[in-house]
Structures are given as C-alpha cells and as structure tokens.
N, C-alpha and C positions, 0 to 999 in steps of 0.2 A: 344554085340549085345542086351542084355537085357535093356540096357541103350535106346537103337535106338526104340526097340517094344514098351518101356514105351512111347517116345516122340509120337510114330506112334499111342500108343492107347488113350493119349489127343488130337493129332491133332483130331484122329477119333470124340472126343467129342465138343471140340472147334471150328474146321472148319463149321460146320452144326450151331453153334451157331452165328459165325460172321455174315454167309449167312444171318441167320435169322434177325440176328439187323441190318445189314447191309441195306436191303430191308424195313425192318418198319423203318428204319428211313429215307429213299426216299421215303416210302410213306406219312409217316405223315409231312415231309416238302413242299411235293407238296401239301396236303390237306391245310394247314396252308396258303401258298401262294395264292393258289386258295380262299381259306376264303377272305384273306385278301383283294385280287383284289375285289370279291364280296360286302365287305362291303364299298372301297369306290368308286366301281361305285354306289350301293345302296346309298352314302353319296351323293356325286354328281348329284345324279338325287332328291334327295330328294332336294337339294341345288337348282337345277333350277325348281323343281315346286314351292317352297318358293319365289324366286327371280320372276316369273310369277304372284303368288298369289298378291307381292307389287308391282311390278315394271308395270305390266298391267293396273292397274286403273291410277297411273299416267302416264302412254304415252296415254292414253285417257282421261283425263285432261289435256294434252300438246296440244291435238289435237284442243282440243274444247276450249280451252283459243287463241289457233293461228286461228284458225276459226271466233271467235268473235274477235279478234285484226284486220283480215282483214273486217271485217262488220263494225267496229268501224271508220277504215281508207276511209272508201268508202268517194268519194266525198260528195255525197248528205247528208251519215250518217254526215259527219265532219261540212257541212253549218247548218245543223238544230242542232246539238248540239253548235257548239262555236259562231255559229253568234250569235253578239247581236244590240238591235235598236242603230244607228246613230255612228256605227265602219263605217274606211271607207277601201278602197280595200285593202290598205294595212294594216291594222290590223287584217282586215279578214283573209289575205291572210297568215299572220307572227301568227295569231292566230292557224290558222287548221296546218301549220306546227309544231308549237310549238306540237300541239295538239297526232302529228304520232310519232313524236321526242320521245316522253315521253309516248305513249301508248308502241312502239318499246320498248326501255330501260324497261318497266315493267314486257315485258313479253320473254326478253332476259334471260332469265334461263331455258327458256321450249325448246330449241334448243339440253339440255341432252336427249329430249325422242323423239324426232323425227327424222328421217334421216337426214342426210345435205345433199344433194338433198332438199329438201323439206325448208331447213331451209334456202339455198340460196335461192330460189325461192320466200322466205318471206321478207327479205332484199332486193332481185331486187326489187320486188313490193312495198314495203314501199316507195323506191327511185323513182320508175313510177309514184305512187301519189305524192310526193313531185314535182315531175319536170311536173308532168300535170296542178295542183295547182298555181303553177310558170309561166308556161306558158301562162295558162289561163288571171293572172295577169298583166304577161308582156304587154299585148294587151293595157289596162286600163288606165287612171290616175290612180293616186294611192290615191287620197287622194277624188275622187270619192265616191259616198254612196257605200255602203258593198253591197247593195243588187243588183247591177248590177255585181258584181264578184259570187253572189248565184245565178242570173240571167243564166247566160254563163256558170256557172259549172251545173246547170241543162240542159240549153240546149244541151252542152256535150256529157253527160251521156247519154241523150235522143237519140244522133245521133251514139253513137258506141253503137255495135251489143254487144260486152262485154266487160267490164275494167278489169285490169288486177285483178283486188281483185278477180273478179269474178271466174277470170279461176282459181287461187290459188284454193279458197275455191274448186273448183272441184276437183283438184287434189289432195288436201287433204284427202278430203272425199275418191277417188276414193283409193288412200293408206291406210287409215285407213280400209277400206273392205277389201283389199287384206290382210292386214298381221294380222286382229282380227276375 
C-alpha cells in the first residue's frame, strides 16, 4: 500500500503539471498559427499594393497607346498621314492598310493590361477600317489619282454619324473610369 500512496502522491504532483503544459502548449500553437496566417495575409496584401503601385501605370499606358492606335487608324488620320503627291488608288489604298497592319502588330503587347472585351473590340475595329478602306476602293479605278480615294474617304466619314474607331475610343475611355 505504501507503494500505491507514493504513486498516488506524484500523480498528485505530475497530473496538475501535464494539465498545465498541456494547455500552454494549445495555446501557444494557436498563437503561432494565428501569427503566421497574420503575417502572410499582411504579405499578400502588401503583394497587391506593390503589384497596383507597377501594374497600374501600365494598364494606363495600355490604355492611352490603344487610344491613339485607334486615332492613328481613323480614316481621315491614315489619308493625311500616308498619302503622298501622284500615288494612285491603289497605292493609297495598299498604303493606309499596310499602315493599320503595322500600327496593329506594334501595339499587340498592350492586349496584357486591358480586358479582352476591350481588346476584341480593337481587333473587330482594326478589321472595320480595313474593310471600309477596301470598300471605298472597290468602287474606283485603281490606278486613278490617290486623291479621289482621300476624296470619298472624307466624304465618308463626313456622312456617318460615327466610325467604329470612334465608338472604340468611347468605350475605352468609358472602362478606363470605371475600373481607375
């Protein structure tokens, strides 16, 4: 029996100590966890205001390069920039495409910071000017003075309410306020 009381008088000591470790060490694993979830939402959030600080000025530089790529494509812009004296319709006309062709491909990398939405809508338009361009020409001789194909692509533009570059650039614009 003396044997049993000794065992009975460490439990007495031991039992109260386990309790004790027992519970500090569920608390400081929960504390530990909780840290650690704390620090990489803190990482994470510090991650996307970094990723806003860079990534924001170029999707507003995507914007305003796809902007002017549609000003650039406008009919009118394309006759007063590539026409030159004594081309005739069809040079003009193989010119101003040539001209979207290669504005298109230059600024085919700015398609990372804008929605696609937005970015299909730049491509149908590229292809509306090509094929209005085209059209306009079809009518023609082709080997005509230039200046009766800048004739008819002004009168054009003069007769519709808006081309499609135009309504792009609104939409643009009008995304660019919503999401800055």
């Amino acid at each position: 029996m003396s044997s049993l009381n000794s065992i009975l008088e460490i439990l007495k000591y031991i039992l109260p100590s386990l309790v004790v470790f027992a519970t500090a060490y569920y608390l400081i694993k929960q504390f530990l966890e909780n840290n650690s979830r704390n620090r990489l939402l803190d990482m994470r959030m510090k991650n996307q205001a970094d990723n806003q600080q860079y990534v924001t000025p170029l999707r507003l530089q995507a914007y305003e390069r796809i902007i002017l790529f549609m000003e650039r494509i406008s009919p009118n812009s394309l006759v007063l920039r590539v026409g030159e004296p004594n081309m005739t319709v069809l040079e003009l006309q193989t010119a101003m495409i040539m001209s979207i062709r290669q504005e298109y491909e230059h600024n085919l990398s700015q398609q990372l910071y804008i929605s696609s939405k937005s970015w299909q809508m730049v491509k149908e338009t590229k292809e509306d000017m090509i094929n209005v361009i085209s059209n306009v020409a079809a009518k023609m001789d082709k080997s005509a003075d230039s200046s009766e194909l800048a004739k008819a692509v002004f009168e054009l533009t003069a007769s519709v309410d808006k081309l499609p570059v135009d309504i792009a650039i609104e939409i643009l614009k009008n995304e660019v306020q919503e999401q800055f």
